[in-house]
N, C-alpha and C positions, 0 to 999 in steps of 0.2 A: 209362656211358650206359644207361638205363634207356626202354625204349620207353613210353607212357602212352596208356590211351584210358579217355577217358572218357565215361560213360554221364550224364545228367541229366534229370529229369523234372519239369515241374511237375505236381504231385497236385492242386490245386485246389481247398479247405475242407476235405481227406481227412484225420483225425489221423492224425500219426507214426505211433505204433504199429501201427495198422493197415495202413501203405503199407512200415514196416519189414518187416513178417511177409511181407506181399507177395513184398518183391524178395529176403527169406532163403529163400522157398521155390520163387523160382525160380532160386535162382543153384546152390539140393542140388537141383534138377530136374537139371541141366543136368550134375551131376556134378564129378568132382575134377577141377581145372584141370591141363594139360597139364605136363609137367616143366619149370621155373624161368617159370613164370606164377602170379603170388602175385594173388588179389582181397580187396582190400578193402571194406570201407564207409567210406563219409566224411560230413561234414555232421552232421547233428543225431541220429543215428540211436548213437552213440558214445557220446554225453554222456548222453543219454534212455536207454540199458540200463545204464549205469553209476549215474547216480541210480534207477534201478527195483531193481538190485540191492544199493544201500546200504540203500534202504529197506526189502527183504526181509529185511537180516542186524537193524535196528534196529527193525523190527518182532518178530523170533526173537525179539532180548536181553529187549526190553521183555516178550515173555511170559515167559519164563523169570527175570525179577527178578522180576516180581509172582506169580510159582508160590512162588518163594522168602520172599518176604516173606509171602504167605499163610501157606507152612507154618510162617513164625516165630512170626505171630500166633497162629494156631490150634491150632501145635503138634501138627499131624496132616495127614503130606502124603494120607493118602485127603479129608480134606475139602477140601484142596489143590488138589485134582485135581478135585473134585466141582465147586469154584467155577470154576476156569479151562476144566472141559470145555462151560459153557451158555457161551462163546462166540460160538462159530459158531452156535447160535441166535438170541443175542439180535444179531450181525451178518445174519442172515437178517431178521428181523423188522425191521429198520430198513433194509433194502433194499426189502423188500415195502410197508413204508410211502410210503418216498420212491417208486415205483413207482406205488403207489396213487394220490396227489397230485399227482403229476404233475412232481415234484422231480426235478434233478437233483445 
């Protein structure tokens, strides 16, 4: 037998992730739960960091194949590394664009 209480909230147009970080930072406010009280999260908060973290590991692979495939082409991982480090530039420059425009 297992006791249950559960917590529910409507958030109201708030995205996920933002209302997830919420109640993550208030459940480490509040400290480690007492001896045999386990907390979980439920609902859509599970699924939404599980696909954020597949997409972090397939984002890594996808640089690190086209690092690889550069140095096959080039045959020089310094210029390798020279083409995959403007990056996060040319990712900046088209944030600043859509910013600018009014995109989202």
């Amino acid at each position: 037998m297992q006791r249950v209480i559960t917590v529910t909230a409507n958030i109201g147009g708030a995205d996920l992730g933002s209302v997830a970080q919420q109640v993550m930072k208030g459940i480490a406010e509040l400290g480690a739960p007492p001896p045999r009280v386990g907390v979980t999260l439920r609902g859509q908060v599970v699924p939404m960091q599980q696909m954020l973290d597949g997409l972090r590991t397939g984002l890594l692979l996808a640089v690190v194949v086209i690092f690889l495939l550069l140095a096959a082409n080039f045959q020089s991982l310094k210029l390798s590394f020279i083409v995959v480090s403007t990056v996060p530039a040319v990712i900046a420059g088209v944030v600043v664009t859509l910013w600018l425009t009014g995109r989202r």
